[in-house]
Backbone as CSV, one residue per row, in Angstrom:
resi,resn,N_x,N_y,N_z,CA_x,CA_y,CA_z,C_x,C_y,C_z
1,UNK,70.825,-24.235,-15.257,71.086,-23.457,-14.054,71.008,-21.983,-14.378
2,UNK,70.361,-20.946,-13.685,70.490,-19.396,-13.467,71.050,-18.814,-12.351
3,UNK,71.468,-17.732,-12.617,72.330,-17.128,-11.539,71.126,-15.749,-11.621
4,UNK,71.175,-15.458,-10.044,70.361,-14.122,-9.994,70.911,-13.163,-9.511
5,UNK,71.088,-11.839,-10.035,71.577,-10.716,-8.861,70.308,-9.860,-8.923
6,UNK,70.290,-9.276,-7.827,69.019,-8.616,-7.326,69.981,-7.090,-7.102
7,UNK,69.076,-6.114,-7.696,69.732,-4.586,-7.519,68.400,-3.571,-7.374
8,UNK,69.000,-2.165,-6.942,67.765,-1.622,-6.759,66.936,-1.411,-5.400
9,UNK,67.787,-1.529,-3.960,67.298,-1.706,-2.579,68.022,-0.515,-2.185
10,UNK,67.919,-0.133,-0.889,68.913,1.529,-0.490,67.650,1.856,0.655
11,UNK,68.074,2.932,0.812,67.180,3.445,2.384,65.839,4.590,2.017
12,UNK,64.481,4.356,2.090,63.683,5.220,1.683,62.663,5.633,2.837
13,UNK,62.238,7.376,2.766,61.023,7.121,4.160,60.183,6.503,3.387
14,UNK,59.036,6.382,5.084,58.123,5.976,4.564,56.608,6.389,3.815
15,UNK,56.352,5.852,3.036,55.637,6.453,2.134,56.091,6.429,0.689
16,UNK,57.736,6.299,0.342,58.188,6.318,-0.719,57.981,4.919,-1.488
17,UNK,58.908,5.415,-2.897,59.168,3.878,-3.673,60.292,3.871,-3.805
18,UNK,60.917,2.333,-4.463,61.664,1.979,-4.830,60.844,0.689,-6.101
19,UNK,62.123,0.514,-6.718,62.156,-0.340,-7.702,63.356,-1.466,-7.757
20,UNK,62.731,-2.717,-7.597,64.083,-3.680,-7.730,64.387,-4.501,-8.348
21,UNK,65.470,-4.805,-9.306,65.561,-5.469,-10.417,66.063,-6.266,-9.819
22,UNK,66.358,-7.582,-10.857,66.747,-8.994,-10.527,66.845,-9.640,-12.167
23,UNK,68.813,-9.336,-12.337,69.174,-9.956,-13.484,69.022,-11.669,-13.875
24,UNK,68.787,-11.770,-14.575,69.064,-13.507,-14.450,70.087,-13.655,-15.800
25,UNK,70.926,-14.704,-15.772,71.659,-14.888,-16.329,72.671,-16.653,-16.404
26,UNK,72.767,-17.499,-17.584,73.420,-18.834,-17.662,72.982,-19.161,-19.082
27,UNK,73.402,-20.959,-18.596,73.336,-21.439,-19.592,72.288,-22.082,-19.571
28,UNK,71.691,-23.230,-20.824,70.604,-23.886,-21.008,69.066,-23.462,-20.780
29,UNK,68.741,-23.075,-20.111,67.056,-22.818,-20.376,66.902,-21.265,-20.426
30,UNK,66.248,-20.860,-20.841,65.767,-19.080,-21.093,65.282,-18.840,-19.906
31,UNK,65.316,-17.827,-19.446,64.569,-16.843,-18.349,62.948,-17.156,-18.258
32,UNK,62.650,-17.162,-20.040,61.195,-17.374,-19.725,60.394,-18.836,-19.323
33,UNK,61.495,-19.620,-19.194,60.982,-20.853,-18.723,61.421,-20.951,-17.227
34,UNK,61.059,-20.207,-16.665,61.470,-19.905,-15.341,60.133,-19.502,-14.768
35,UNK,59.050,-19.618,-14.116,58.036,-18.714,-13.011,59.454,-18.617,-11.958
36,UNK,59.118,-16.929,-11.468,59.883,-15.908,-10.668,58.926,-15.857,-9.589
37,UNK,59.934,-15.279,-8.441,59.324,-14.604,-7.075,59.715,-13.928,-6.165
38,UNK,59.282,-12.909,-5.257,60.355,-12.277,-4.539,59.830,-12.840,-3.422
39,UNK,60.966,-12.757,-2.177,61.011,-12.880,-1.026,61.445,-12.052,-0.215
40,UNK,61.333,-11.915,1.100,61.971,-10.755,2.079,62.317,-11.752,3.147
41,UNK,63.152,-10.916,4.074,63.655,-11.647,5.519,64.299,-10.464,5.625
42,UNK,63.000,-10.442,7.081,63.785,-9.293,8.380,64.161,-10.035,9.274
43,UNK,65.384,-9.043,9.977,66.246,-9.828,11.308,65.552,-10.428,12.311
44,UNK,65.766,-11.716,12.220,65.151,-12.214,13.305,63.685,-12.993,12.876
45,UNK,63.870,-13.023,11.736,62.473,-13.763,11.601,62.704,-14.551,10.014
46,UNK,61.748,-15.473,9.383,61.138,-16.153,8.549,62.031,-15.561,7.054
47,UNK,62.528,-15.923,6.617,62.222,-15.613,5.050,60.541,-15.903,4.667
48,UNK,60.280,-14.943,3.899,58.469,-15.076,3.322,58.202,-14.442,2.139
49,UNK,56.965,-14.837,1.767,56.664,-14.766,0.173,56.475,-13.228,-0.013
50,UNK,56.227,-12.978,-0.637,55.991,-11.601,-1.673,55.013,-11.252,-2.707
51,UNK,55.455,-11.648,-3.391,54.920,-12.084,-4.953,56.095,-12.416,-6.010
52,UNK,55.038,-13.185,-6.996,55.268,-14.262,-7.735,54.614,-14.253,-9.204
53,UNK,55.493,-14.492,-10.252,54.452,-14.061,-11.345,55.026,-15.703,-12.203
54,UNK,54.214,-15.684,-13.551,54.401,-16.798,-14.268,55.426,-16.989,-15.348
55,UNK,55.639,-17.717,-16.259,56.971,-17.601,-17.275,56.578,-16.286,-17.848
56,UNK,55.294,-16.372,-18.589,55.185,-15.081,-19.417,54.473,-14.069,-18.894
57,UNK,54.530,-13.516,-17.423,53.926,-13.048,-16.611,52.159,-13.048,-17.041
58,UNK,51.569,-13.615,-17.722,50.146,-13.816,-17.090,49.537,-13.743,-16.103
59,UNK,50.367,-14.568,-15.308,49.459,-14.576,-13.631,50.299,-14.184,-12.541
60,UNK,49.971,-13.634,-11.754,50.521,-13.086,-10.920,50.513,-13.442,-9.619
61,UNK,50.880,-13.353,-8.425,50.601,-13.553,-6.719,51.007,-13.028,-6.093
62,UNK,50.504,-12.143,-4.574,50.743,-11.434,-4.198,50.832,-11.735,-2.528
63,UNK,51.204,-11.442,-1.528,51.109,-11.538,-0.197,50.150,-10.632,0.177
64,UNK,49.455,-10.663,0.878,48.219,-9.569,1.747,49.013,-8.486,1.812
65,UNK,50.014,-8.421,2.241,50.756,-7.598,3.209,50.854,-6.493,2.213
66,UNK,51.060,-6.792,0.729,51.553,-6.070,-0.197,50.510,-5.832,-1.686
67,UNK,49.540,-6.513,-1.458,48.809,-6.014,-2.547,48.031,-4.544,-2.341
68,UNK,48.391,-4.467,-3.621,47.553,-2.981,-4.006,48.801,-1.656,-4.186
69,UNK,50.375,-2.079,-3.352,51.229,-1.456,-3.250,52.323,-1.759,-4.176
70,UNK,52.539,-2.943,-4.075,53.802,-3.663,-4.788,53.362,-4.419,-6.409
71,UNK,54.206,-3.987,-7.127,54.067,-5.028,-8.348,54.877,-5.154,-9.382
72,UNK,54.709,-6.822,-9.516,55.536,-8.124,-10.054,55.626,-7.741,-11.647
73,UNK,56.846,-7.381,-12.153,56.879,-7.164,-13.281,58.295,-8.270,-14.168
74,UNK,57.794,-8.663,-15.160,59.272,-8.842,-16.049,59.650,-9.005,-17.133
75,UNK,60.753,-9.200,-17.739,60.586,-8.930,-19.416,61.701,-9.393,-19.665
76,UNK,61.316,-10.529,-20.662,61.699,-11.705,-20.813,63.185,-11.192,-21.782
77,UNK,62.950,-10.645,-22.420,63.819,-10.231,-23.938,65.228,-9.782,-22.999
78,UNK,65.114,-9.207,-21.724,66.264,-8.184,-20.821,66.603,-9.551,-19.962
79,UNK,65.538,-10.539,-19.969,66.256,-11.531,-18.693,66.045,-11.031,-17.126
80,UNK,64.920,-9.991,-17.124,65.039,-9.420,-15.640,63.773,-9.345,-15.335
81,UNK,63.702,-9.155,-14.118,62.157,-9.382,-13.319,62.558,-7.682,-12.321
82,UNK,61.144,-7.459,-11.946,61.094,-6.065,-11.397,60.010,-6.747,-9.848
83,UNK,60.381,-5.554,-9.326,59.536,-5.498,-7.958,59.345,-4.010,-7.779
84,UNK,58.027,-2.952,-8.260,57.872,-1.779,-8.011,57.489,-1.247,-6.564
85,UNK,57.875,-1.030,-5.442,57.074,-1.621,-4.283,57.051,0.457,-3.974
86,UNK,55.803,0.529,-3.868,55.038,1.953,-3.446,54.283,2.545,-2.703
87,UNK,53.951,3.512,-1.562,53.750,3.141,-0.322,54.625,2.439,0.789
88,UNK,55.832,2.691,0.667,56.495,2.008,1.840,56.109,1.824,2.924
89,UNK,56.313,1.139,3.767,56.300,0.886,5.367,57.592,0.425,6.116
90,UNK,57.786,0.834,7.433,58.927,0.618,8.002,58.581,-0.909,7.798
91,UNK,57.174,-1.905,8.390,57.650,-3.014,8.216,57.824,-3.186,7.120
92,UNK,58.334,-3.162,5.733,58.452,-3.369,4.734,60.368,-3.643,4.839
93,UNK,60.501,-3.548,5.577,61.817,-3.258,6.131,62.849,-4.526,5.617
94,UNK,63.883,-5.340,4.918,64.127,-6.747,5.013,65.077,-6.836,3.578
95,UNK,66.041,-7.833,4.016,66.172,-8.075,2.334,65.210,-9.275,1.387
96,UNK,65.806,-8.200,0.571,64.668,-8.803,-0.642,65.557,-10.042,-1.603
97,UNK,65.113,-10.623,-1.759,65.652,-11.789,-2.983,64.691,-12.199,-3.757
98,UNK,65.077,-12.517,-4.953,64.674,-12.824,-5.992,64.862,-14.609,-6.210
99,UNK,64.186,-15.278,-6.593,64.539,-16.361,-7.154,63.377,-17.086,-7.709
100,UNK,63.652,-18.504,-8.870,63.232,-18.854,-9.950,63.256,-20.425,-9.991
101,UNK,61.800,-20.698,-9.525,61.274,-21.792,-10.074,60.636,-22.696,-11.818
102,UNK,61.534,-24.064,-11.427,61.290,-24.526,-12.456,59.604,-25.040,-12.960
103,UNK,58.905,-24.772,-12.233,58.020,-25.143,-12.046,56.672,-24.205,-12.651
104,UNK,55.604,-23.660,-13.409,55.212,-22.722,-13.572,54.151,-22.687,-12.950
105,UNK,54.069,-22.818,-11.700,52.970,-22.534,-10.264,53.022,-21.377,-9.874
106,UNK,53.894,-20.725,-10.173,54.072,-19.083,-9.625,53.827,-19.466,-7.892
107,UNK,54.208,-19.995,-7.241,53.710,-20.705,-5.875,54.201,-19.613,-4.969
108,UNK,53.663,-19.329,-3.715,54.033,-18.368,-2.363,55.281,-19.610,-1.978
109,UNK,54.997,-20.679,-2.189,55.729,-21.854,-1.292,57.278,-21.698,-1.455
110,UNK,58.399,-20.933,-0.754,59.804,-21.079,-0.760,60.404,-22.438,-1.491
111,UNK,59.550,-23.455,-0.977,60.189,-24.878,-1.383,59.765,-25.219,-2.761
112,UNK,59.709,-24.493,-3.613,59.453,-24.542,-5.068,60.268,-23.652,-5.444
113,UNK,61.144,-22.549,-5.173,61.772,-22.011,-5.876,63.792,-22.866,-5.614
114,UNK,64.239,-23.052,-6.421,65.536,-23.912,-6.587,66.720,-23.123,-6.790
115,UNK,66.474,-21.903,-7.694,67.561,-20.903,-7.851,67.441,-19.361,-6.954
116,UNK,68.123,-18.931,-6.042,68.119,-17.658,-5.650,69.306,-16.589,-5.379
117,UNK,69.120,-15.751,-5.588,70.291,-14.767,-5.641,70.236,-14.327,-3.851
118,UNK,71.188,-13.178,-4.119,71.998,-12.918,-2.387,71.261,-11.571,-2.153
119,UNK,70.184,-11.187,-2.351,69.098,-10.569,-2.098,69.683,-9.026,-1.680
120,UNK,69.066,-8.344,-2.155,69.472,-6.751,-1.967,68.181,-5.815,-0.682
121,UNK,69.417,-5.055,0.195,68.669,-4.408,1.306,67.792,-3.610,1.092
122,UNK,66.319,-3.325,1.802,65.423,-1.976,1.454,65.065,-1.873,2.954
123,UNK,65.257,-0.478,3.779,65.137,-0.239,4.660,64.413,1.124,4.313
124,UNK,63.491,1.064,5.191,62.110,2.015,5.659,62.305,2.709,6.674
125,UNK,62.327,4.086,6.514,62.668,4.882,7.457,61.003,5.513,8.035
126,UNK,60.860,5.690,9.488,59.247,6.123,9.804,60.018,8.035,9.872
């Protein structure tokens, strides 16, 4: 089992960055046997994918919405995964969560990830 806290969300215009970490931390399996992913959910709608990277970040995945802006970083030795997200947009607006599939599909699919933390706010100011 892993426990996730997600840090690193707060209020930015738009156009800015932020950076958001996501500790992981337990017992029995390492971090790096984990493929990671972030998610968002704005009010009123869907939790949805983000991006997604692999145990030893090799491969990566991204949502349309966010490539070319956002990117999936992590490092195994700290136990933490990053989300650099640059270029803001108000819709970018949502909390973010982090969580960690046992699985190493790096998948968009929610229903593959098993562990998730209580996701930290990033609000986009126009």
């Amino acid at each position: 089992q892993v426990q996730l806290v997600e840090s690193g969300g707060g209020l930015v215009q738009a156009g800015g960055s932020l950076r958001l970490s996501c500790a992981a931390s337990g017992r029995g399996r390492t971090f790096s046997s984990y493929a990671m992913g972030w998610f968002r959910q704005a009010p009123g709608k869907e939790r949805e994918f983000v991006a997604s990277i692999s145990r030893f970040g090799g491969g990566t995945n991204y949502a349309e919405s966010v490539k070319g802006r956002f990117t999936i970083s992590r490092d195994n030795a700290e136990n933490t995964l990053y989300l650099q997200m640059n270029n803001l947009k108000p819709e970018d607006t949502a909390l973010y969560y982090c969580a960690a599939s046992e699985r190493n599909l790096y998948s968009s699919d929610r229903s593959e990830y098993r562990y998730w933390g209580q996701g930290t706010q990033v609000t986009v100011s126009s």
